[in-house]
N, C-alpha and C positions, 0 to 999 in steps of 0.2 A: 730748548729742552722740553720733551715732556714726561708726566709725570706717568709712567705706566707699569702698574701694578708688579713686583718681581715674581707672581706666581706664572706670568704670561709665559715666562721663562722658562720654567722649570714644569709645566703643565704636559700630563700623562696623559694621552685620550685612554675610558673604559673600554675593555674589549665589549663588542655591539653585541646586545643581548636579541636580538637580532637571528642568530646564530642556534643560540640554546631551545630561544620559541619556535625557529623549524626542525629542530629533531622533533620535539615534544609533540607540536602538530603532527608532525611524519606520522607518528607513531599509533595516534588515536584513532584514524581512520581504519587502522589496517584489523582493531579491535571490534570497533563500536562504528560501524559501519553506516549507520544511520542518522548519526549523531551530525546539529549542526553547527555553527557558530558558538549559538548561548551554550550549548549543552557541555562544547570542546573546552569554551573558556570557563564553566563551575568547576568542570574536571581541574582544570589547571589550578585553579583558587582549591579547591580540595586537598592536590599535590604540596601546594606550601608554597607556588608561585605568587608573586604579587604581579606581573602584566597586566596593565588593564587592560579595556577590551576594545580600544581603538587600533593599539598596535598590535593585538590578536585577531580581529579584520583584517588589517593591511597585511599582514604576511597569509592570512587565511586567505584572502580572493589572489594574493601573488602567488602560490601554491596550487591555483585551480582549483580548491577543496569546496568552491561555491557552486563546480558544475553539480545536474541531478548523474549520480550512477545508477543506470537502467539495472534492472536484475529479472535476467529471466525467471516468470513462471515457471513454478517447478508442476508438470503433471502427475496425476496419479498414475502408479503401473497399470499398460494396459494389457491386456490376456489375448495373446492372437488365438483367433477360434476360425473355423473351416468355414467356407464359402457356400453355405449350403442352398438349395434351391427349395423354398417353401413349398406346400403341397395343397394350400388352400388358400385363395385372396386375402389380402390386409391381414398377415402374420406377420412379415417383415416390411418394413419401407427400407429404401435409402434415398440417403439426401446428401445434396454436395452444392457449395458457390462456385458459378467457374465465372472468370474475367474474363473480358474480352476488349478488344477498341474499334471504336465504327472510323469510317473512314476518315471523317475530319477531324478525329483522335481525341473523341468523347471518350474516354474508359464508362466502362457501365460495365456490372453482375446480373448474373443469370442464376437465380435459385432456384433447382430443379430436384424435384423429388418423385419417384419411379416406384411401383412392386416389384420386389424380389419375385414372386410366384411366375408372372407372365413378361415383365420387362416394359409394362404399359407407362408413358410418361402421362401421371399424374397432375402434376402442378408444374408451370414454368412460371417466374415472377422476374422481371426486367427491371431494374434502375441502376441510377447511378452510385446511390447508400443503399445497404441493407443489413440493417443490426440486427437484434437479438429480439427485439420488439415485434421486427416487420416479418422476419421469419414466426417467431408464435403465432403471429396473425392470418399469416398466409397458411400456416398448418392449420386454426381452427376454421377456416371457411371450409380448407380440404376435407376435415372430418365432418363436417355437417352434409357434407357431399356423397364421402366415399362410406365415411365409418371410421372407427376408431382401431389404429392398428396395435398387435401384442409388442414390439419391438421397433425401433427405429435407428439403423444403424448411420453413422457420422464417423467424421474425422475429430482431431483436435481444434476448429477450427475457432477463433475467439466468441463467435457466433453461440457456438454450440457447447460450450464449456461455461458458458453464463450464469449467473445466479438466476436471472431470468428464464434459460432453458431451463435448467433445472427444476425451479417449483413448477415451470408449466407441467412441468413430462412427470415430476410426482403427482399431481394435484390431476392427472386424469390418466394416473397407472399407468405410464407408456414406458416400458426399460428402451434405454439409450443407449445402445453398444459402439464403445469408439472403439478405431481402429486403433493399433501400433502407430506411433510418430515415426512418418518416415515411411509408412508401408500402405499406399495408395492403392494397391492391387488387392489390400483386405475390404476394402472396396468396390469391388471391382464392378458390380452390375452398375452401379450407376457413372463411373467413371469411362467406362463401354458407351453405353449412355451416352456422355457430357462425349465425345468423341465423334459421334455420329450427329450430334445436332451441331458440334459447333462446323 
């Protein structure tokens, strides 16, 4: 005989709480969008849940709620304005990165910047990177060069949407005219341009 407890008997499993903490989860993300681990689980101690926060991990990384969700950049509206042909040197610039690959399949950028007045290529700058840094730099040799233009039209490109572009182009009065996203052709002198050299 042995001696074994009569509740072994008569023993109900709890329904698995389990259950209750993926709605709860479900539901926070779809709010508080930014929110992570710690933040989901005060929320839940807030609500009046007692989980701690081992079992709010484990069903939180089972859930996927530990990937990063990317969120597009939202840009500012931009104003499509006419393609006009300057009337005097160094009025407008335009500038564009275009990629390219050599034949043993180096990828490498080309940043090329061009007058609007005559269609004269300017500046070409060759590497494999080219941030936001390397472009300011390459424009201020160009200006010690050429001079300093009233306008410089661009796309949206991450380059050119920089906090770095930005104070450059305030800090020596150069208005930055971006195109429309999506609309290459508001560009078009230099994209004419990037056409013929590549």
């Amino acid at each position: 005989m042995f001696a074994i407890c009569f509740t072994v008997y008569t023993y109900k499993p709890k329904p698995s709480e389990d259950i209750k903490l993926r709605d709860a989860l479900a539901e926070l993300p779809a709010v508080h969008t930014l929110w992570g681990i710690w933040m989901m689980h005060y929320r839940l101690l807030n609500l009046g849940h007692k989980w701690n926060h081992k079992r709010v991990y484990r069903l939180y990384k089972e859930m996927g709620l530990n990937l990063r969700r990317k969120t597009k950049k939202r840009l500012l509206s931009r104003i499509a304005e006419p393609l006009l042909q300057p009337i005097v040197a160094n009025e407008t610039w335009s500038m564009d990165i275009m990629h390219d690959v050599l034949g043993s399949g180096v990828k490498f950028r080309s940043f090329n910047v061009i007058d609007d007045y005559n269609h004269e290529g300017l500046n070409i700058a060759l590497d494999t990177t080219l941030n936001a840094k390397r472009v300011v730099k390459e424009l201020d040799q160009l200006i010690a060069r050429r001079g300093t233009p009233r306008r410089i039209r661009v796309d949206n490109g991450p380059e050119y949407i920089s906090e770095t572009m930005r104070l450059w182009a305030v800090e020596r009065e150069i208005e930055l005219k971006f195109v429309e996203t999506g609309s290459p052709y508001q560009n078009g002198y230099v994209e004419r341009f990037n056409k013929s050299y590549r």
